[in-house]
C-alpha positions as CSV (number, residue, x, y, z in Angstrom):
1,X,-39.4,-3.2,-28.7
2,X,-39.9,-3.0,-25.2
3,X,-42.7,0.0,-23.8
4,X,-41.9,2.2,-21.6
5,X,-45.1,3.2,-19.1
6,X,-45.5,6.3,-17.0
7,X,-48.2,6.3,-14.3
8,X,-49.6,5.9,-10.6
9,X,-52.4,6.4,-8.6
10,X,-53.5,10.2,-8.8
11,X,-56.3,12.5,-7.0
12,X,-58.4,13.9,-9.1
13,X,-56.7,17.3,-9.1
14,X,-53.3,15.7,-10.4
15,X,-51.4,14.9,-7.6
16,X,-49.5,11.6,-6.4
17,X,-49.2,13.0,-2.7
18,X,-49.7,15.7,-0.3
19,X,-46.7,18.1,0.2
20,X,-45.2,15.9,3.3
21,X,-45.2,12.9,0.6
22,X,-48.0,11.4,2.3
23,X,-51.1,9.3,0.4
24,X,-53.3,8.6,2.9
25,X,-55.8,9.2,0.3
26,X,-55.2,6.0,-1.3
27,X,-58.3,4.0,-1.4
28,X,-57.4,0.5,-2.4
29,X,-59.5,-1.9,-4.0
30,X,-60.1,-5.3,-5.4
31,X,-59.9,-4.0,-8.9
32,X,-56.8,-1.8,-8.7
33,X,-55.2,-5.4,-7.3
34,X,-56.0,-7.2,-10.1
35,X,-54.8,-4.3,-12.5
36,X,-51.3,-4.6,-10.2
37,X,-51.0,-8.3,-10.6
38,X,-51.5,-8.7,-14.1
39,X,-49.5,-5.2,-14.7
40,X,-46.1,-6.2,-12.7
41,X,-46.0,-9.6,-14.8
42,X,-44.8,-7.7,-17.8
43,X,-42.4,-4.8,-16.6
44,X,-38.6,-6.5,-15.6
45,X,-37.1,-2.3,-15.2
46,X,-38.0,0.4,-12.8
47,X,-37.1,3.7,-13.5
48,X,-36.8,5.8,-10.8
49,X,-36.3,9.4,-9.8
50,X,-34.0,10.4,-6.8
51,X,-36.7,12.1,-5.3
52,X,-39.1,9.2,-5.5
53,X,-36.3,6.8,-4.3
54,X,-35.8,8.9,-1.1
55,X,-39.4,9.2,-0.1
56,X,-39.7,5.6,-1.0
57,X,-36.3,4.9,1.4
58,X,-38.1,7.0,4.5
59,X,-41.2,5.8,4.0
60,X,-40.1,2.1,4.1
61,X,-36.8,2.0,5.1
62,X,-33.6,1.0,2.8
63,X,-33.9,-2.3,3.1
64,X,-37.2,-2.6,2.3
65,X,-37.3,-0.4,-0.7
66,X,-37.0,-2.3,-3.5
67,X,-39.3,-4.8,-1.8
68,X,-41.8,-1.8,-1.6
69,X,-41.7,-0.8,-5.3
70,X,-42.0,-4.6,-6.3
71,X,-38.3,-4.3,-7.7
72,X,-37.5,-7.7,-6.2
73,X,-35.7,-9.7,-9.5
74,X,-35.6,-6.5,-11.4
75,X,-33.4,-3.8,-13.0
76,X,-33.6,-0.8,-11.0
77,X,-32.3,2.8,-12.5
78,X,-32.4,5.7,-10.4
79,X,-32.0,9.1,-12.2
80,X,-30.3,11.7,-10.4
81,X,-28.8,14.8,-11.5
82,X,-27.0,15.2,-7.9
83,X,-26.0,12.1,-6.7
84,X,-22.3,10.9,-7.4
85,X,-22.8,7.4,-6.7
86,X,-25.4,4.6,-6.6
87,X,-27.4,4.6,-2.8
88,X,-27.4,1.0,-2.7
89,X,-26.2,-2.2,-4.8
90,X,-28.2,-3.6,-7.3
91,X,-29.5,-0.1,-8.2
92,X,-28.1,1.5,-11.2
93,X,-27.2,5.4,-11.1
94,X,-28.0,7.2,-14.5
95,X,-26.3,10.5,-14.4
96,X,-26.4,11.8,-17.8
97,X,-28.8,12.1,-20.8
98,X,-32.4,9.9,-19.3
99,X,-33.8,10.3,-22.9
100,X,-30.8,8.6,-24.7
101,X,-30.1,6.2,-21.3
102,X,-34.2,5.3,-22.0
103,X,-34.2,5.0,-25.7
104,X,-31.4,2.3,-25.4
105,X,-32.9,0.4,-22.6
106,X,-36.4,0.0,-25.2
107,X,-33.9,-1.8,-27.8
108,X,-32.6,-4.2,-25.5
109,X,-34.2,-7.4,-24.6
110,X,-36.8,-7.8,-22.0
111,X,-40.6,-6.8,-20.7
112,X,-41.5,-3.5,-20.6
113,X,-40.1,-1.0,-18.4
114,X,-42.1,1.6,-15.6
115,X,-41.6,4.8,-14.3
116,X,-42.2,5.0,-10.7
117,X,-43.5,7.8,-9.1
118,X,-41.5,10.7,-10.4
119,X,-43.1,13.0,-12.3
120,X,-40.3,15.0,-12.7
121,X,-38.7,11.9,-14.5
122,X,-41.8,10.9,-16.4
123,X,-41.9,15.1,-18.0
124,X,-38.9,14.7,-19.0
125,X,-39.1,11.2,-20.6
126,X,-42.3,12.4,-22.1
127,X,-41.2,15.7,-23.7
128,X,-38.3,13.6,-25.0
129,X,-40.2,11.0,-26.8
130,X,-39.3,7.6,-24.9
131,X,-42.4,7.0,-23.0
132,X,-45.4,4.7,-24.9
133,X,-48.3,4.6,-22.4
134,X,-49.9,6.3,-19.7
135,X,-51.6,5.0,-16.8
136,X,-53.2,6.8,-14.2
137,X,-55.7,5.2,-11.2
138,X,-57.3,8.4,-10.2
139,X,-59.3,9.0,-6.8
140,X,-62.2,10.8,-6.3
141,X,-60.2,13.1,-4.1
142,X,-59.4,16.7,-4.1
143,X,-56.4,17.6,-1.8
144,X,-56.1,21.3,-3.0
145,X,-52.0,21.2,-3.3
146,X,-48.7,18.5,-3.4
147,X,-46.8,16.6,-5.0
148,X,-47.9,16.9,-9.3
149,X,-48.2,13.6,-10.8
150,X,-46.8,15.8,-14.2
151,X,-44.7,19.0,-13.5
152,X,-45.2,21.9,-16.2
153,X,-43.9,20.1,-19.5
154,X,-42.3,22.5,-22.4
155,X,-44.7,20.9,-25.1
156,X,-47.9,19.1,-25.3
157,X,-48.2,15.3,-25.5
158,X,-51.0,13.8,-27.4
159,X,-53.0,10.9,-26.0
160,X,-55.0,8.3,-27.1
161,X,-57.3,6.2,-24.8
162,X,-56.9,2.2,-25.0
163,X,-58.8,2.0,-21.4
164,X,-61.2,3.2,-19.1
165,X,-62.4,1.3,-16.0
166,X,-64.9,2.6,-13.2
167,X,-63.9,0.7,-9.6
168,X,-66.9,0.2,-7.6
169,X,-65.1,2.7,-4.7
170,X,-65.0,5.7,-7.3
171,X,-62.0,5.1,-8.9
172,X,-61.0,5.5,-12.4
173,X,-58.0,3.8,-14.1
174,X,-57.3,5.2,-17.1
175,X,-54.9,4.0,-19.9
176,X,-53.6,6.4,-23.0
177,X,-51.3,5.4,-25.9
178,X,-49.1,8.4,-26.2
179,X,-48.9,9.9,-29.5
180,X,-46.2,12.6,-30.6
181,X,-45.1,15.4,-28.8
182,X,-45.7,18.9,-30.1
């Protein structure tokens, strides 16, 4: 069965981006561009919220978007509650239930499947049991307020680590296997 991962580069106090959407806090690194190779070989689906699709589209233009998010070649789903048709071609609009959409996907064939951005979407996948692992390259960086890598959740997930790798910049990847929600 195909995994489902939820993750991205966090500051230490939780959040993927300051409240204009902006990570200029990102300290990139040999080691994070190893992890990115290796990781992108084995995902073939990004799952996307609406939110994180339209920061992604301002911050790199339409076009570019899918080039951005390394969806080239891949099977993109964008989860939206308010939008009444796809943005673009080639990216699938899922409009109804993401946890029964999700839970299909894992039974069909392929690689594994990643949750961009959206923490929104990644809660809710979470809480409802889909998602298998959790990945989070965390900065040594306290920005005080923004966008939450994980928006209050109804229950508590249990993790268990697999990984935990110091960068030589400060950085800290961290990988969990998730265990069951309570």
């Amino acid at each position: 069965m195909r995994k489902v991962i939820f993750g991205g580069a966090t500051t230490l106090d939780g959040y993927f981006a300051r409240l204009d959407d902006s990570v200029d806090w990102l300290m990139w690194s040999e080691e994070a561009s190893r992890i990115m190779a290796d990781y992108w070989k084995n995902i073939d689906t990004i799952l996307i919220g609406r939110k994180t699709y339209e920061v992604s589209r301002r911050m790199y233009g339409a076009k570019n978007t899918k080039k951005k998010t390394g969806s080239r070649g891949m099977s993109t789903y964008l989860f939206s509650r308010t939008l009444a048709q796809s943005p673009e071609p080639g990216v699938t609009l899922v409009t109804g239930d993401g946890v029964a959409f999700v839970r299909n996907l894992k039974n069909e064939p392929g690689k594994d499947m990643v949750i961009l951005g959206g923490g929104a979407l990644g809660a809710s996948l979470l809480e409802g049991g889909v998602v298998d692992e959790v990945g989070f390259n965390i900065h040594p960086v306290l920005i005080g307020s923004g966008v939450p890598a994980l928006p209050s959740m109804a229950r508590q997930v249990d993790l268990e680590l697999v990984s935990c790798e110091p960068f030589r910049n400060g950085c800290v990847n961290v990988v969990y296997k998730v265990g069951a929600a309570r």
